[in-house]
C-alpha positions in Angstrom: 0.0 0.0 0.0 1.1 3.5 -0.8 2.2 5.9 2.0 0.1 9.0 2.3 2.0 11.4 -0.2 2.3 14.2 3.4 3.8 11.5 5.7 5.6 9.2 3.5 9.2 8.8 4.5 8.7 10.4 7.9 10.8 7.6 9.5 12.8 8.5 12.6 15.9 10.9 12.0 14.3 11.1 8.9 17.1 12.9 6.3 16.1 12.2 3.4 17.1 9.6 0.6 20.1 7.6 0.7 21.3 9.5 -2.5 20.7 12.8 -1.3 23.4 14.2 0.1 24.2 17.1 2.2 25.8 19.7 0.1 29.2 21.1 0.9 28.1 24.4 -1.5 24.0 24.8 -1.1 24.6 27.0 -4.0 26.3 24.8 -6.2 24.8 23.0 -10.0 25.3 20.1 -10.8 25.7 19.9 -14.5 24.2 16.6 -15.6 20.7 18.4 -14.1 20.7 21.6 -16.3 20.9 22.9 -19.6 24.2 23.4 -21.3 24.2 27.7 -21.3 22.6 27.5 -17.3 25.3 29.2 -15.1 25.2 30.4 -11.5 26.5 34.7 -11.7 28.9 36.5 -9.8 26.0 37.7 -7.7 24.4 34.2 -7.5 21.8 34.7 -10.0 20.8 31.7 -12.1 21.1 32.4 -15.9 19.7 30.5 -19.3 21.5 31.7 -22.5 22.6 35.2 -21.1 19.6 36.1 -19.5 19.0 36.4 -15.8 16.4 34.6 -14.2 15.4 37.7 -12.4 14.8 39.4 -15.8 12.5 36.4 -17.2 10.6 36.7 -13.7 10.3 40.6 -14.2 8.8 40.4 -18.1 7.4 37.5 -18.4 5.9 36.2 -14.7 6.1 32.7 -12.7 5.6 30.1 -13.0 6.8 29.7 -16.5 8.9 26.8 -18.1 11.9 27.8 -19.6 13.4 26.2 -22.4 17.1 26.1 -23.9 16.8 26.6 -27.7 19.9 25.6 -28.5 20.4 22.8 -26.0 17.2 21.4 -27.5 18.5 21.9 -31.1 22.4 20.2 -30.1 20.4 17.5 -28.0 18.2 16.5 -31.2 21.5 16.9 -33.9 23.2 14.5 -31.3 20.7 11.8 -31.6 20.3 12.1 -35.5 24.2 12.5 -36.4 25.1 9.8 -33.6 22.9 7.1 -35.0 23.1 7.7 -38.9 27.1 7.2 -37.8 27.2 4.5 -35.8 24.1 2.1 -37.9 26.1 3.4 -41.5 27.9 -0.1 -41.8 24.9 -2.0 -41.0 21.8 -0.4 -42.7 22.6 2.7 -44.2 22.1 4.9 -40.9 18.8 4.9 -38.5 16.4 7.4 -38.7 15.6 9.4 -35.3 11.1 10.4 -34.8 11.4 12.8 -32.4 8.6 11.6 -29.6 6.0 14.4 -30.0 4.2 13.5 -26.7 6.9 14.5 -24.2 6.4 18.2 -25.3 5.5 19.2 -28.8 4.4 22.9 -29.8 4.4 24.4 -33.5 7.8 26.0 -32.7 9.3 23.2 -31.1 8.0 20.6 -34.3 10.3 22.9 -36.4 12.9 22.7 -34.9 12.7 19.4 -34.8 12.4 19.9 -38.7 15.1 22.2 -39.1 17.5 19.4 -37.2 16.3 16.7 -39.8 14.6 14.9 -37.1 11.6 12.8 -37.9 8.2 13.0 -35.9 6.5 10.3 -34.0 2.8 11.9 -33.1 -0.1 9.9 -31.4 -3.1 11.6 -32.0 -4.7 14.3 -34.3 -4.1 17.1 -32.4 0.2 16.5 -32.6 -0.6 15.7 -36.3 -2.5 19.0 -36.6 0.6 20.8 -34.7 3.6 19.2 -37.5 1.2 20.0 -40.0 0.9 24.0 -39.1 5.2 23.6 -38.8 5.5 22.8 -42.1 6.7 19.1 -41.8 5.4 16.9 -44.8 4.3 14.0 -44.4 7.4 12.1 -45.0 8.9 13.3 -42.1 5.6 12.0 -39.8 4.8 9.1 -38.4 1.5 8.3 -36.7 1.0 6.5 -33.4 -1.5 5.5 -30.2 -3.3 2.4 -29.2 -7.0 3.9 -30.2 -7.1 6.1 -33.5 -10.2 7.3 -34.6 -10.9 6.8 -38.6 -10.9 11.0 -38.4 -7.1 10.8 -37.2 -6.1 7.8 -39.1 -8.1 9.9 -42.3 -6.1 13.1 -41.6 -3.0 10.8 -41.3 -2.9 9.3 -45.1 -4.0 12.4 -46.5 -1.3 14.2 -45.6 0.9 11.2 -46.4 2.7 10.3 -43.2 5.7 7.8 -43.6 4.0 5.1 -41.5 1.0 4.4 -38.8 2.2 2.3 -35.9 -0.8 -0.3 -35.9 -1.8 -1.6 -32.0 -5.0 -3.9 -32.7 -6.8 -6.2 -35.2 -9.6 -3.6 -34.9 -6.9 -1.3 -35.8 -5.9 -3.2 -38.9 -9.1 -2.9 -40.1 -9.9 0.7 -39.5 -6.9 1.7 -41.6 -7.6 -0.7 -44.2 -11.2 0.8 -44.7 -10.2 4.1 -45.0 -7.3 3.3 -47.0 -10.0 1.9 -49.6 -11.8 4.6 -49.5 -8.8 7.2 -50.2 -7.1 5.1 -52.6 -4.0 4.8 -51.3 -1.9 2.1 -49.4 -1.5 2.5 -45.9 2.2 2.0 -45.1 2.7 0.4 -41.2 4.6 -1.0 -38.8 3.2 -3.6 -35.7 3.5 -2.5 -32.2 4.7 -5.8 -30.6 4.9 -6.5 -26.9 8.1 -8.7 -26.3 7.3 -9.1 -23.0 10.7 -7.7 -21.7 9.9 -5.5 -18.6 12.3 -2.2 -18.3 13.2 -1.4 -15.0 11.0 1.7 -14.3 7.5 3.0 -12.5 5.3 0.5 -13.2 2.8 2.6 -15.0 5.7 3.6 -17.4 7.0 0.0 -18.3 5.1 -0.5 -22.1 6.2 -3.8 -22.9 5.2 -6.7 -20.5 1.9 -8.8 -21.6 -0.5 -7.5 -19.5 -1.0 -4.0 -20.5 -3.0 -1.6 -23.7 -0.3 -1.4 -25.8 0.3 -3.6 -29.0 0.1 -7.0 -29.9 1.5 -9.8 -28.0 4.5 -12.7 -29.7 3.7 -15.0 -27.0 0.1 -15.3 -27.9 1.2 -15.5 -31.8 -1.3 -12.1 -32.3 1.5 -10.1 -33.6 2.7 -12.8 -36.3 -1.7 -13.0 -37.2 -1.1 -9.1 -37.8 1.5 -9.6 -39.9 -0.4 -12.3 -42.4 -3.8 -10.0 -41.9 -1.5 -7.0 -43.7 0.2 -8.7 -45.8 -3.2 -10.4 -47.2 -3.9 -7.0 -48.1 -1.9 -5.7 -50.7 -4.2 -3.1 -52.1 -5.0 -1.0 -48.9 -1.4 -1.9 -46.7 2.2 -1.7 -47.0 4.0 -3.6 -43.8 6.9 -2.3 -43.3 8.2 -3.8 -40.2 7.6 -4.4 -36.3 7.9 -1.8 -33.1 9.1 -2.8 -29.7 9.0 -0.4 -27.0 10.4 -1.7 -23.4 9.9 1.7 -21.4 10.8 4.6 -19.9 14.1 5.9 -18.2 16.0 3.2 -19.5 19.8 3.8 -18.3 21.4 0.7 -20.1 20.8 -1.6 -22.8 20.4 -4.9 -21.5 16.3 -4.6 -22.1 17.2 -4.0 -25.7 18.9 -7.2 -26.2 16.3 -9.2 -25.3 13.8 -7.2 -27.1 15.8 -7.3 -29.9 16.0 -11.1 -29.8 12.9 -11.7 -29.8 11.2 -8.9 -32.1 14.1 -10.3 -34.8 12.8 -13.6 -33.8 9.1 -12.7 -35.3 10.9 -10.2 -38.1 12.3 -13.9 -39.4 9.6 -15.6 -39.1 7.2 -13.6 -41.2 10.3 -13.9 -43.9 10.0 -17.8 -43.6 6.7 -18.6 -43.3 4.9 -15.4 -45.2 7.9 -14.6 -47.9 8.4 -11.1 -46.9 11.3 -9.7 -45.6 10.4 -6.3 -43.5 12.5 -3.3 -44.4 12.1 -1.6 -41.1 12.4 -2.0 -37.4 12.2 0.2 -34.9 13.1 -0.1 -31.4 11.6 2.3 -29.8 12.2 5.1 -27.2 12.8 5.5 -23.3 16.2 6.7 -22.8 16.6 8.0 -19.3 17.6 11.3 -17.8 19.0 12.7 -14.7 16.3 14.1 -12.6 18.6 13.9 -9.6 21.8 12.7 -8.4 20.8 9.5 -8.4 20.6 9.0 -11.8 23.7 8.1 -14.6 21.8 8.1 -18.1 24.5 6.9 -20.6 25.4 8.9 -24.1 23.7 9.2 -27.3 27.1 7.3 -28.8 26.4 5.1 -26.0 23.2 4.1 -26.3 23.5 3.7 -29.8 26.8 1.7 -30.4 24.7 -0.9 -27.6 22.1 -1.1 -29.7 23.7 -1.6 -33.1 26.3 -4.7 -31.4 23.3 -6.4 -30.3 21.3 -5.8 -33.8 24.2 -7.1 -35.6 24.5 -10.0 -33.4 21.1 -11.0 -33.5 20.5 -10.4 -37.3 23.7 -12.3 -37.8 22.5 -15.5 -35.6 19.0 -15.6 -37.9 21.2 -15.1 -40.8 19.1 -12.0 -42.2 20.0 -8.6 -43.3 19.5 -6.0 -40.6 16.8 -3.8 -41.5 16.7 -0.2 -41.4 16.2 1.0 -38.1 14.6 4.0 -36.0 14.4 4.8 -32.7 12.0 7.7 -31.0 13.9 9.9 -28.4 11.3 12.5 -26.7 12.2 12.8 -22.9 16.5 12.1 -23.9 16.0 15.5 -26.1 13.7 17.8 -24.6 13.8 16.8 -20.7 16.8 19.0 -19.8 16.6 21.3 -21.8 13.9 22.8 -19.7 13.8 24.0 -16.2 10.7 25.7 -14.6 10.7 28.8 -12.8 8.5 29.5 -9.8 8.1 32.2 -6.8 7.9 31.5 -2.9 5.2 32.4 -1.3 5.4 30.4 2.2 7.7 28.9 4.2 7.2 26.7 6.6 8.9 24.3 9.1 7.4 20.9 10.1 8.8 18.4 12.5 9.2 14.9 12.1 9.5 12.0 14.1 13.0 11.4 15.8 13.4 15.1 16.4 13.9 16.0 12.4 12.6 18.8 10.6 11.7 19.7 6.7 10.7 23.2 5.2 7.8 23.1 3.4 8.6 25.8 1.1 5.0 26.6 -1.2 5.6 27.8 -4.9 3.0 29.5 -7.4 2.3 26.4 -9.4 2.7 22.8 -8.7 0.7 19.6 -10.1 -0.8 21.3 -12.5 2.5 22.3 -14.6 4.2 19.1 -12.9 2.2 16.3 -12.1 4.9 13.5 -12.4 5.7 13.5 -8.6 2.0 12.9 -7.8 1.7 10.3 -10.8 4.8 8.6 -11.0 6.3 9.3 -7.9 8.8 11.2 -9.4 12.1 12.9 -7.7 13.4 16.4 -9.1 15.4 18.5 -7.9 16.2 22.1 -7.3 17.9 25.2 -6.5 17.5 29.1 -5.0 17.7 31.2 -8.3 17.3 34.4 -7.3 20.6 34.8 -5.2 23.5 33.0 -3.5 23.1 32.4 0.0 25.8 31.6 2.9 23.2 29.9 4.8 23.0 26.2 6.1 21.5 24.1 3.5 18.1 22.4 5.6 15.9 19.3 4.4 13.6 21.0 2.2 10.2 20.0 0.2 8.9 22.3 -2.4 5.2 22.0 -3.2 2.2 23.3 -4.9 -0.6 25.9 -4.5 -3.3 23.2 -4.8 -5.6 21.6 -2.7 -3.7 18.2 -2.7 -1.6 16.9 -0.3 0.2 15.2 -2.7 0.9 18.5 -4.5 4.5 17.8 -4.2 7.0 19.1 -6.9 9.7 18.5 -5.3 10.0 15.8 -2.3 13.3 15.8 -1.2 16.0 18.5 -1.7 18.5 21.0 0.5 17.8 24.9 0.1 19.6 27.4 2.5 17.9 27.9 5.5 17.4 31.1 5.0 15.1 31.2 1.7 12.0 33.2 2.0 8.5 34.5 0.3 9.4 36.5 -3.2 12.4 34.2 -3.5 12.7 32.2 -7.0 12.9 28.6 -7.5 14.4 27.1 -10.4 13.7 22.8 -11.3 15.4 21.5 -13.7 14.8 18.3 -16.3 11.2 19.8 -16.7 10.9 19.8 -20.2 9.4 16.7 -21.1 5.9 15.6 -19.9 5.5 18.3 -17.4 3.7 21.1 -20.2 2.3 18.3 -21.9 0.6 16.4 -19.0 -0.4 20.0 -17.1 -3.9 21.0 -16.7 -6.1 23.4 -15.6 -6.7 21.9 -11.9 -8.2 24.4 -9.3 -9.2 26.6 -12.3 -4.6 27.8 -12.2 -3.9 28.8 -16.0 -1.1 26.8 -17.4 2.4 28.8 -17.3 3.9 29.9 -20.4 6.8 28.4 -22.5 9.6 30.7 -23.4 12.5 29.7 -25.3 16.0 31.8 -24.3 18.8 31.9 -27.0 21.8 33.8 -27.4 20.2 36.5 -24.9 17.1 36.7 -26.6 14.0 35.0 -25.0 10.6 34.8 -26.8 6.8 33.2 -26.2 6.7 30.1 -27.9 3.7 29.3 -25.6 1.4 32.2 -24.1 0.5 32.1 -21.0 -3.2 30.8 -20.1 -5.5 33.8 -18.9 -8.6 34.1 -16.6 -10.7 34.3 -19.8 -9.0 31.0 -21.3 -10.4 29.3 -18.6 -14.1 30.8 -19.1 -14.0 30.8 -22.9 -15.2 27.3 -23.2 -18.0 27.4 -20.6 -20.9 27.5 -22.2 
């Protein structure tokens, strides 16, 4: 059973997690956490790409996310020169989609354009969003587990490069309206291997006993493939999906994925005579949040993936097909920190004689609600100044009437920060704007991208009559 979100963890001498440590510098960064150009002043003052957080707070209000441009733009070259390197020998490069759903706006989709990223979308509002960026529909690919025929419609007209199929029912659908546009629908099978990544349980995609895809154990995904490939004149198949998880920090998942998902991809060459041209493994590379986490490389990550491909294509004795791979959280996550003001502060005791600051910000679950969901760890520092104070066991929470309105759970601040301080998070930028809503009637913060000393809207900030423009 859960602990209650307000008491969990209030053990005795209670000092927090065994990976939080006690800083020797409260005022220190550490770099894995933050976005390339974020840097701490002479004065103490937390900067993005030249510009003070002081200044952002002054023009533009808190909360608001606040986005790297060009530590999204590197991150996103990274993963697209990295893999077309390292998969060169074996299948002529790798293409990267871009995982719309960890954040995806109009500016942000081109970018992802301008990088010569791909764009993995899963529903007709993302399509609608890389369709106002310019991207054609080459460049698009088209996922979720439950596509209406209006999505899947908008989807071939606009000719995206492939629909990720999750259901018989599925199959159908596409083939229907395929028909009726006269075109052939080009796919790839979502398939669940059945490996289980080591993550929140509500974030691991690929065991049996979940919504997504088709299962090889139960021999649905190889009845997928035959159903498609009995259908020449509405579907193209163009190969399997595998997708193990989320915050994935090595590649050990992948090789058995692999295995098995080449397993199927040879067996639909044997038995149904087609050899699939694609394969794509997927997503779920991890960040740091916090200390506690070590994510590995681009180069990494993808010379791991490419020996085990090459290994198990070679031990089936077929070619290795072209591959892709969907980064969203890897790119956008820390490129993004969210800034909020203080407006309480308050000390609690615990058992055994400890203490913890509450310390309340101007937003909370509804800009971040991974901590409540996933129970997530972030971290955080004071932005607004340096501070010689001792660092105390702090907990930085929300405005809303939750107690599990928790941002972040465990962190030091200086004892001495106070209301009208600011608040910087870092490793917010993916699934924090995308999952926020509009919870105790709070307007969603805006998105601003900073570069070179500029910073600009990409996202307005919600207003009192957004809120009441839809009532009715």
């Amino acid at each position: 059973m859960r602990a209650h979100e307000a008491g969990a963890l209030h053990a005795e001498g209670y000092r927090g997690p065994a990976w939080l440590h006690t800083p020797v510098d409260v005022n220190a960064l550490v770099p894995s956490l933050w976005a390339s150009s974020v840097a701490r002043g002479d004065d103490g003052v937390l900067s993005v790409g030249g510009i003070a957080v002081t200044e952002l707070a002054r023009e533009f209000g808190t909360p608001a996310y606040v986005i790297d441009e060009n530590d999204f733009r590197s991150r996103a070259r990274d993963f697209k020169q990295t893999y077309a390197e390292v998969f060169d020998g074996l299948c002529g490069g790798a293409d990267v989609f871009y995982a719309g759903k960890a954040f995806l706006c109009t500016e942000v989709a081109r970018w992802v354009h301008d990088e010569g990223l791909h764009l993995d979308v899963c529903s007709g509002g993302e399509l609608a969003v890389a369709v106002r960026a310019g991207l054609p529909g080459e460049r698009i690919g088209l996922h979720g587990n439950n596509k209406s025929v209006a999505e899947i419609r908008a989807a071939l007209e606009h000719g995206v490069s492939r629909i990720v199929v999750d259901s018989f029912d599925e199959i159908e659908r596409v083939a229907a309206v395929a028909s009726e546009l006269g075109v052939v629908a080009p796919l790839l099978i979502r398939v669940t291997v059945g490996v289980e990544a080591h993550t929140h349980e509500f974030i691991a995609t690929a065991h049996e006993d979940q919504k997504f895809g088709l299962s090889l154990s139960g021999g649905h995904a190889f009845e997928a493939a035959r159903r498609i490939i009995a259908n020449p004149e509405s579907l193209r198949l163009l190969g399997l999906h595998s997708h193990i998880g989320s915050q994935i920090f090595d590649t050990s998942g992948f090789e058995v994925s692999a295995r098995r998902i080449l397993g199927l991809h040879t067996q639909i060459a044997r038995e149904l005579g087609v050899e699939l041209p694609e394969l794509d493994l997927g997503g779920g590379f991890g960040i740091a949040y916090t200390t506690e986490h070590d994510p590995l490389p681009p180069r990494h990550l993808a010379t791991g993936m490419a020996d085990i491909i090459e290994r198990e294509c070679r031990a089936e004795g077929v070619a290795v097909p072209r591959i892709s791979i969907e980064p969203g959280r890897a790119i956008a996550g820390p490129t993004t920190f969210t800034l909020y003001e203080v407006g309480t502060v308050k000390p609690v005791a615990l058992d055994g004689g400890a203490e913890r600051v509450y310390v309340s910000v101007d937003g909370g679950m509804s800009d971040n609600v991974r901590t409540a969901l996933y129970d997530a760890n972030y971290s955080c520092t004071l932005a607004n100044r340096a501070s010689g104070a001792a660092p105390v066991l702090a907990r930085v929470v929300g405005r809303h009437c939750e107690s599990g309105d928790i941002v972040v759970k465990d962190e030091f601040l200086p004892a001495d920060v106070s209301p009208g301080d600011l608040v910087a998070v870092p490793g917010t930028g993916a699934y924090c704007r995308s999952l926020s809503s509009q919870y105790n009637h709070t307007p969603r913060p805006p998105v601003l991208a900073v570069r070179d000393g500029v910073a600009r809207v990409i996202v307005r900030r919600e207003t009192i009559d957004d809120l009441l423009a839809l009532d009715v």
